[in-house]
N, C-alpha and C positions, 0 to 999 in steps of 0.2 A: 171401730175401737181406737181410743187414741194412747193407748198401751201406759196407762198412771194409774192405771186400778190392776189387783191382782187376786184371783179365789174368786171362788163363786158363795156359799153360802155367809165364809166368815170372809170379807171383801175388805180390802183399804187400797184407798187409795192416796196416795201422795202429793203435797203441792209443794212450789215454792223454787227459788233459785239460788245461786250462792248468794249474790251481793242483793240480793232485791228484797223487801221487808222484813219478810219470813218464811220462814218452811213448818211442814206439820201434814199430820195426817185424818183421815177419815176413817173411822176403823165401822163398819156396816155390817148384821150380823151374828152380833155377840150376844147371847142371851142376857135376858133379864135376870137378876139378881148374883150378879158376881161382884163381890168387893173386891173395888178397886180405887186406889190414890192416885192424885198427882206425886207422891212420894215413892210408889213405888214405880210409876212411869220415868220419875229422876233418878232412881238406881240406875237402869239399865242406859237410858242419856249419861251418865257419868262416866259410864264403860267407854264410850266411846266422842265425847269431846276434845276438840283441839286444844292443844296451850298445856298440857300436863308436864311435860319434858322435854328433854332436850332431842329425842327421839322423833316428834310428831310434829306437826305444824304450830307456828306460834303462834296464829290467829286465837285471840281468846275471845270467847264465845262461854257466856253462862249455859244455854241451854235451856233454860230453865222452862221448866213446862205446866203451861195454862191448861187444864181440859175445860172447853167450853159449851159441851153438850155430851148427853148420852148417860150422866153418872145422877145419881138423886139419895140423897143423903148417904153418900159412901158407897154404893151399890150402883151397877148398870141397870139401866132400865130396860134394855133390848130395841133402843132408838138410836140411830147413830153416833158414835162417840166420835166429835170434832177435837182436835188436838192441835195447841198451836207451839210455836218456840218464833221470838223474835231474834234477826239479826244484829248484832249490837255492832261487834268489830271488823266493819266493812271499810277495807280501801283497796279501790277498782284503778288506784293511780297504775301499778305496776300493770297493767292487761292494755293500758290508752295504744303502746307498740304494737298490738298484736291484734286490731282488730281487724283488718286481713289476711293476716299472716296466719296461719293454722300452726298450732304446735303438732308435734308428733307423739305418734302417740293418744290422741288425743279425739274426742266426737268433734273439736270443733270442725273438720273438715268433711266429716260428712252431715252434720247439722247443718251446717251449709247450703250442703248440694242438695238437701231434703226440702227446705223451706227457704233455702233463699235470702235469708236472714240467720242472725243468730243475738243473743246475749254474749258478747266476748268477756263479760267480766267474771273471772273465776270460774268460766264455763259456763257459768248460768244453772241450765236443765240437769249437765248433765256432769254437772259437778259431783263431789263424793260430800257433798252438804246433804245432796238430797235424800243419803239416808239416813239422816234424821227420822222422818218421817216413818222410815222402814221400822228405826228400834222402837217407834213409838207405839206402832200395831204390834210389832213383835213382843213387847212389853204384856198389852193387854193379851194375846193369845199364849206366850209362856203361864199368866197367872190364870186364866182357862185351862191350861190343860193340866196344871198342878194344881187345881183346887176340886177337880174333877178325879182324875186320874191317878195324883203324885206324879204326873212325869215329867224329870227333870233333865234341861239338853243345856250340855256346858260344850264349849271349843276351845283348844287350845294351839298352840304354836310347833312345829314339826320343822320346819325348818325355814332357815330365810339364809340368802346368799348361799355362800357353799359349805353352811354349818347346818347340821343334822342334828336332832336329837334323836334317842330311841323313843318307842311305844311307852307310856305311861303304863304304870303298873295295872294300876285301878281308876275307877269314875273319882274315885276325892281326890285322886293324882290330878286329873282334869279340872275339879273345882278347883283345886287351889294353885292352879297353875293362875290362876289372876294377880295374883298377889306379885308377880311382879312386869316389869316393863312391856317383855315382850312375850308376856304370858306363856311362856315355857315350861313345863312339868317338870324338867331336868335343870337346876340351878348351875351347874356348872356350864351347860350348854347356853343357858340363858345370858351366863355373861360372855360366851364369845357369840352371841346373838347381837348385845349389846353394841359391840366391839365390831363387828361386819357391817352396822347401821352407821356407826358415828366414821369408819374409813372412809364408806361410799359418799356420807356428807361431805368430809371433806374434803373431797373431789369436785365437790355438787354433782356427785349422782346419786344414783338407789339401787337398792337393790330389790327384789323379791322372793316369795316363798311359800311353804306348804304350810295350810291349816287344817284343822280336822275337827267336825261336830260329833255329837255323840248324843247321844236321844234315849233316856233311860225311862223302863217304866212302859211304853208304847205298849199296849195290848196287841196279841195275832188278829187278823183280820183288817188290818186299814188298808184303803187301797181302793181303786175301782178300777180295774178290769176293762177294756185294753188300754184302753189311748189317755187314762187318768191314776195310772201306775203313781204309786206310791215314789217310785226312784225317780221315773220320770219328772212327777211333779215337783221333786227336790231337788233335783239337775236343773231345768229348766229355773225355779225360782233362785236358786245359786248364781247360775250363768246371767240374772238379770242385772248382777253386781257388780258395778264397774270396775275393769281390771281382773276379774276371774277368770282366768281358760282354759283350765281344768278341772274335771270333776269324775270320782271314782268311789264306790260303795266296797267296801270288805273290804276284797284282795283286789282287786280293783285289776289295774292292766298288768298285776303279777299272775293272775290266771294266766296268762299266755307261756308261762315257762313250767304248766303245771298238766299231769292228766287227769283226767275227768276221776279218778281217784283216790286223789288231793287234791282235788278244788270241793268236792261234794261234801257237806258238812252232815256226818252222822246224826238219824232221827230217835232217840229213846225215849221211854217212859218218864219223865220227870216231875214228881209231884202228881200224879196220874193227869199229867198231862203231854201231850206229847212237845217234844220240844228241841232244837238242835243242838249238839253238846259242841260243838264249835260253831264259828260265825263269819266263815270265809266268804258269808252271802251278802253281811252285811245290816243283817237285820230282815234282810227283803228278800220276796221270793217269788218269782211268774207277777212281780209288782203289787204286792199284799205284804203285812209286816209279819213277820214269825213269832216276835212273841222277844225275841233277842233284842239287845241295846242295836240301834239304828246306828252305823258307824259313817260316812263320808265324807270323802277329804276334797280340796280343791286347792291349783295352785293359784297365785297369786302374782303378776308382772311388776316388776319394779315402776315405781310409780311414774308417769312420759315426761312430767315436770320439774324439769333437770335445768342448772346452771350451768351445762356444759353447753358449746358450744352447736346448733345442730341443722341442718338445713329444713329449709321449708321452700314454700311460694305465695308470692306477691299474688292477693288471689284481684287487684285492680290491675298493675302491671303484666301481672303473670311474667314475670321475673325471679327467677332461681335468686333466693338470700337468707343470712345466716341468722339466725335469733341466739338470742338467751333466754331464758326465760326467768324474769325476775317473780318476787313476791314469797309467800310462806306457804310451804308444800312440807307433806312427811318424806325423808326419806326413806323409809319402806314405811308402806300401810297396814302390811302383814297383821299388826297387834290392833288395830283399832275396825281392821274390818270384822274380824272374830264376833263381836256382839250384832255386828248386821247379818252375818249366815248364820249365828243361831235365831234374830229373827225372823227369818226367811223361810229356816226348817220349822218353827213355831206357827207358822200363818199356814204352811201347808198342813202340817197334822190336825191344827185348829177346824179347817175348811173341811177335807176328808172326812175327821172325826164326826164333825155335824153331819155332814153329808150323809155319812156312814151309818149313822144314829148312836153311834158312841156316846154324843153329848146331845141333850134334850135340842132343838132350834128356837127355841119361845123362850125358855127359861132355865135353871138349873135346882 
């Protein structure tokens, strides 16, 4: 397995480099007859392209997305949906320094020691270009599971640097937490978000932070039983996002200050069905969903592409020396990674769902 494909029934897999033609995806799986656009695969690309602000990278990059297989008169056919996005604003001058030099922080040093080679320009592989490709299956399995289901998975912003916000009220607290930069539910917190992003620039450093998905709608029962747990699968598809290194469902590592009765979420009759009246689980339960909003949060490291001054190694010399690292990086990625872990949590439910037989496998 050469680890660019992810899921088993609803499958994509991913190609392409930073600076190299283009990126895009393969989304393998999706039943026939779901309407679907290139317009609304551009929603979700818009969410997270460079060049928006003074916040994010100034690489400008349209985005813009070709489907070139899989769709037939507005509808999927249940054939592979090939998906592409060209590179437009590629300049690999600022990386010519660095291509034995590993930054920190960084896969270029173990991409390296894997294969011997690498793409030094903008990373290459294992750049945060490449998901692109992620929003773009994520794209078609959010409008699978909301044209099946209604269910609807927003993320929003918790914290970045040493600014916290509180818990959003509600789920439209959470949709309209997009509406601005660093997609914070809390406006006042969002501008000293603001303002912890533009210091660390100033420095040329970054910072990083907490996000959090939320998964509305999920029916009880997703999940398969052991080793393809529902949480599992969503940990694991989280942790495949570069710079993630944390990840926590509910109450997450605040169970540890808690006993087993308060952390146990009461079971009652609800609507005659059974259901839990809190949701310290998460959503999830022995890795099956309950029937509650799917909650997970993950942190986020400030991003290794820093203008500060930082050591590395001369990997021909193999001589101790100091870089900078030039070119156009975010400093925090915090807001722009949000639309990639809800694609992420989208491709797993999409898969299990099928799996499950939630969603037809041929058709809808």
């Amino acid at each position: 397995m050469s680890g660019n494909s992810f899921g088993q029934a609803f499958r994509v897999t991913t190609y392409g480099e930073s600076h190299g033609l283009a990126v895009g995806a393969t989304v393998d799986g999706c039943p026939a007859g779901l309407p679907l656009t290139e317009e609304e695969v551009q929603l979700e690309l818009d969410r997270r392209k460079p060049g928006t602000s003074d916040l994010v990278s100034g690489r400008k990059e349209e985005d813009k997305v070709r489907i070139l297989s899989g769709v037939f008169e507005g509808k999927t056919t249940g054939t592979p949906i090939s998906m592409i996005v060209y590179n437009l604003d590629v300049d690999s001058s600022s990386y010519e320094a660095l291509i034995n030099r590993p930054r920190p922080g960084h896969a270029d040093l173990t991409y390296a020691l894997k294969y011997g080679r690498r793409d030094h320009r903008g990373g290459g592989r294992s750049s945060g270009r490449e998901t692109v490709g992620r929003v773009m299956g994520g794209a078609v399995a959010k409008k699978l599971l909301f044209h099946t289901h209604g269910i609807q998975i927003a993320g929003h912003t918790l914290q970045i640097g040493r600014v916290k916000a509180p818990a959003p009220p509600d789920f439209d607290a959470v949709v309209k937490a997009q509406r601005n930069a660093v997609r914070c539910a809390n406006e006042a917190k969002a501008m000293e978000m603001v303002q912890e992003i533009r210091a660390a620039a100033e420095c040329g450093d970054s910072v990083g932070g907490i996000a959090e998905v939320i998964a509305r709608g999920v029916p009880p029962g997703v999940g398969e039983p052991v080793f393809d747990k529902l949480d599992a699968e969503i940990g694991r598809a989280l942790f495949s996002i570069g710079s993630v290194k944390g990840v926590e469902f509910g109450a997450g590592f605040g169970v540890a200050d808690l006993r087993g009765s308060q952390s146990n979420d009461p079971i009652a009759n609800v609507d005659g069905s059974p259901r839990l009246l809190t949701n310290r689980a998460g959503g999830i339960l022995g890795g099956i969903s309950t029937g509650n909003d799917i909650v997970v949060r993950f942190a986020v490291k400030p991003t290794p592409s820093i203008s500060v001054v930082q050591q590395t190694l001369d990997m021909v010399t193999m001589e101790d020396v100091e870089i900078r690292v030039a070119g156009r990086h975010d400093p925090c990625i915090v807001p722009r990674i949000i639309p990639v872990a809800e694609a992420m949590v989208a491709m797993v439910l999409a898969d299990l769902m099928i799996r499950g037989g939630f969603i037809g496998p041929s058709r809808i």
